[in-house]
N, C-alpha and C positions, 0 to 999 in steps of 0.2 A: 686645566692644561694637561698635554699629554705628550708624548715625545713620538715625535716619527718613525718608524723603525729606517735605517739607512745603512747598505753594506758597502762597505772599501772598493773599487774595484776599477779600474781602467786599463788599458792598452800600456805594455811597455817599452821601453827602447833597452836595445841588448849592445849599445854601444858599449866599448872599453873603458873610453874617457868616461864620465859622468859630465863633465861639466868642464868651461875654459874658463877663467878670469882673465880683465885687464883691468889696469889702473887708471884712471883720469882724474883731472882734478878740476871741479865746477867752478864757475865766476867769483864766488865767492871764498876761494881757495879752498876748500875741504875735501878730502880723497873720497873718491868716490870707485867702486867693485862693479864694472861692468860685465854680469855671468853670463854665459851661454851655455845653454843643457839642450839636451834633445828630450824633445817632449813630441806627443801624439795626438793632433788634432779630431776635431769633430767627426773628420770624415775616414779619421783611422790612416792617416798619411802621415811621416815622419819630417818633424822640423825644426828646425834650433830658435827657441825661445830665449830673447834676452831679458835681463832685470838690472834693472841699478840700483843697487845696494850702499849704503851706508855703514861703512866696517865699526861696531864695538870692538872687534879683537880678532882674534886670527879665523875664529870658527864662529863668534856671532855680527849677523848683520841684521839691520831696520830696513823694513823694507817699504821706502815713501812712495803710493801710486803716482803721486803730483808732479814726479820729476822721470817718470816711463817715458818709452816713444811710443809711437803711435801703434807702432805693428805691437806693440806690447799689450796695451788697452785693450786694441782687437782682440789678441790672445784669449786676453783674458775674460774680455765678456763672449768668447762664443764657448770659452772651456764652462763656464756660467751656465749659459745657455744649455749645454749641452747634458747639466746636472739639472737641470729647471729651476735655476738661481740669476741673478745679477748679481754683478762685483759688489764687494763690500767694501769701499772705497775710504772710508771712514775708521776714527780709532788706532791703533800701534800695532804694528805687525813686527815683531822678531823673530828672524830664523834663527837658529842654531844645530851645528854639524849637517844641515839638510843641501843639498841641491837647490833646493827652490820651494815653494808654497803659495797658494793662492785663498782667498776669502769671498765667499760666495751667500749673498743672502738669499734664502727660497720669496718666490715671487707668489704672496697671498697677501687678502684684500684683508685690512684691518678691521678691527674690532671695533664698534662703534663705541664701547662703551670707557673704549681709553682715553689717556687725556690730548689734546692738540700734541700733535708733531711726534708723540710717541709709535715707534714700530712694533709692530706684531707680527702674529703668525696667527690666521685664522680658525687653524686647527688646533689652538689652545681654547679649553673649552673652562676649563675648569676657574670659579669663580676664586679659590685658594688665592690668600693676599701675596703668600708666598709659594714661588717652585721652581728649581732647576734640574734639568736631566741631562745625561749625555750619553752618546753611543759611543765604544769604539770602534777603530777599523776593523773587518774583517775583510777576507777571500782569497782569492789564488791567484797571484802576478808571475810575469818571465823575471827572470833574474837580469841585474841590468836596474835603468830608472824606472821607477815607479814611481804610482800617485797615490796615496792613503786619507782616505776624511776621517775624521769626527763627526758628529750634528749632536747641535747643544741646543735646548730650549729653555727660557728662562721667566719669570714674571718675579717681580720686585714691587713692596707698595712703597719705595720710596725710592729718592736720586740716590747714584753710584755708578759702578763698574760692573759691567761684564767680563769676566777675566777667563778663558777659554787656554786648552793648550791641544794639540794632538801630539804626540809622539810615534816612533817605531823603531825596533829593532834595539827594545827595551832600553829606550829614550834616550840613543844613539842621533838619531835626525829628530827636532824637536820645530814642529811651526807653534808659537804664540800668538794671541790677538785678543787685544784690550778694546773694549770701548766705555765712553764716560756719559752717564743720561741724567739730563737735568731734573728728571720727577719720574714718577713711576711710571714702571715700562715692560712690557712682553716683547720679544724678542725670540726668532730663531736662525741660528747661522751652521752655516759650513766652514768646516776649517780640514784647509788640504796641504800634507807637506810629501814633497818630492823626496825620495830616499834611493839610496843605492846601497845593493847588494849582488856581491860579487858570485855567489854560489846557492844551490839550491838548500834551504833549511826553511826551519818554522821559526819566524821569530814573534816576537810580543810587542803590545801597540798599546798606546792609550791615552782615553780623552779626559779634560779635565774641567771642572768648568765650577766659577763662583760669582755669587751675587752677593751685595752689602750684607746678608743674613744667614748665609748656607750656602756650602761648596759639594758639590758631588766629582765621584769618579767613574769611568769604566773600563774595566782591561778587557782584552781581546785579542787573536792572534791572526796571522797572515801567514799562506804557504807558500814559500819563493820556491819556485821551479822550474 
């Protein structure tokens, strides 16, 4: 197994606001953080992306795909696409202090030699029973919303957790994202969190990421300008 090399980098919006919230509350009474950010599409055109959020607390929300709207989903598998991934639709997503965040898995053909229903990454080569890797963000954004990844690759020779985080702006805006696998498993994912910064500087970024037997990290920085 080996890790992809993968650097930080997307189009930003030099909006004021960063983001609006409203409150609603779903059929089943529970409050619900409807955000609106302005995010940068495939085609490099600017647009206000919503998410519905489920509040923890003032500054952490779960972010459930299951209860999106539709222009959401859109969003989010052409932002996908446009990394060479599909939504990663599966597992626990938290943001915290961020904008917004997305989860994206790279689109490669499995390993024959896995077990039924387990996901891969074909470019894991290495027969090692155990291994996990992660990049952080790097590159050069506008000041304003941006989009920062991680890529974490993993292989486990037993059931557990994927446990991933990305941070930035030395772990100021934080996306999280867990998933749970019934048997051993190769796995590799994107994890993308939206941050806002009000002025040009260099700040620090970084991915995190564990499996049932070993956890790795990696720092790295980003120049707002």
């Amino acid at each position: 197994m080996y890790l992809l090399l993968a650097s930080s980098f997307t189009a930003s919006a030099s909006n004021s606001d960063s983001y609006t919230d409203r409150h609603e509350t779903d059929a089943s009474g529970n409050r619900v953080v409807v955000r609106t950010s302005a995010a940068v599409d495939s085609n490099g055109v600017l647009q206000y992306v919503e998410q519905r959020l489920d509040p923890v607390d003032e500054t952490t929300f779960i972010y459930d795909p299951g209860i999106q709207s539709e222009a959401t989903n859109r969003y989010h598998e052409a932002f996908c696409a446009q990394h060479g991934g599909v939504p990663s639709l599966d597992g626990e997503t938290v943001l915290s202090g961020a904008v917004s965040g997305w989860g994206c898995r790279p689109t490669r053909e499995p390993d024959d030699h896995l077990v039924p229903g387990a996901r891969s990454d074909a470019s894991i080569l290495s027969e090692a029973p155990e291994f996990v890797s992660a990049r952080a963000p790097s590159g050069v954004v506008a000041v304003g919303n941006f989009v920062a990844y991680g890529y974490v690759t993993a292989k486990s020779s037993q059931a557990g957790m994927l446990a991933t985080s990305v941070t930035a702006d030395g772990g100021r805006c934080r996306m999280s994202k867990s998933w749970a696998y019934p048997g051993p498993f190769n796995d590799a994912q994107q994890v993308w969190v939206n941050c806002y910064v009000d002025r040009p500087r260099v700040i620090s970024t970084r991915t995190e990421a564990c499996i049932p037997k070993r956890c790795t990290a990696s720092n790295g920085e980003m120049t707002v300008r």
